[in-house]
Each structure stands twice: as C-alpha cells, then as structure tokens.
C-alpha positions, 0 to 999 in steps of 0.5 A: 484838352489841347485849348487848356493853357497853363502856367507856373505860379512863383513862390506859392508852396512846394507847386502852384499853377494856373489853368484857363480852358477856354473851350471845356464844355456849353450848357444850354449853348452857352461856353462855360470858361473855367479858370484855376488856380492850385497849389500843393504842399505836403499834404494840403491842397488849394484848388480855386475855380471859377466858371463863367458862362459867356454871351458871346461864345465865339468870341476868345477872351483877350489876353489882357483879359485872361491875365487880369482874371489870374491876377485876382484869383492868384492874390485869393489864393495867395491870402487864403494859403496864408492863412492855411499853413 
C-alpha cells in the first residue's frame, strides 16, 4: 500500500505508530479512510482503528486535519495502555 503514511509515536511502549491510508478500499462508491493507531509491548498488544466513509471521495483529507484526528486516537490510546499495563 504505497498512499499509506505512517509515523513513530514517542514513549508509548516498547513500539507505537500511527497509520493513515487515505485510499484502502470504496463500498458501494464511497472511500473509506482508515486511521491506526498500535502499540506493542511484551506480550500485549493495542490496535485502535477507525474507518470513515467520506462524502466527497476525491477530496484528500488536509493535514491539518489528519494531524487532529491522530491527536485523539493517540490520547485514546495512551489512557486506554495505561490502564492495560
């Protein structure tokens, strides 16, 4: 999946990182975007995702945008580890 753009998340267990694919798959001719968020440590393991079917298909989602949505998912994440280790 070339269009996927990934990052690093800091201090969040032994490895986190976020994932956006912008053009996974269409049902029923709508994009679905996914957004990711996952962390490994030892043996556990965090995998947040959230799918959103977009109206307007052909129009790439900002980044401003994109960087607001991580911001919420990697605090979900963050409160949600906490209370797993």
């Amino acid at each position: 999946m070339p269009s996927v753009h990934s990052s690093q998340v800091a201090d969040l267990g032994e490895r986190a990182f976020t994932a956006f694919d912008p053009d996974e798959f269409k049902v029923a001719g709508k994009r679905i975007r996914v957004f990711a968020v996952v962390v490994f440590d030892g043996n556990l393991l965090l995998n947040l995702r959230v799918t959103v079917s977009d109206r307007h298909a052909d129009m790439p989602w900002p980044d401003g945008q994109v960087d607001a949505a991580y911001a919420v998912l990697t605090q979900t994440v963050r409160t949600a580890w906490q209370r797993l280790v």
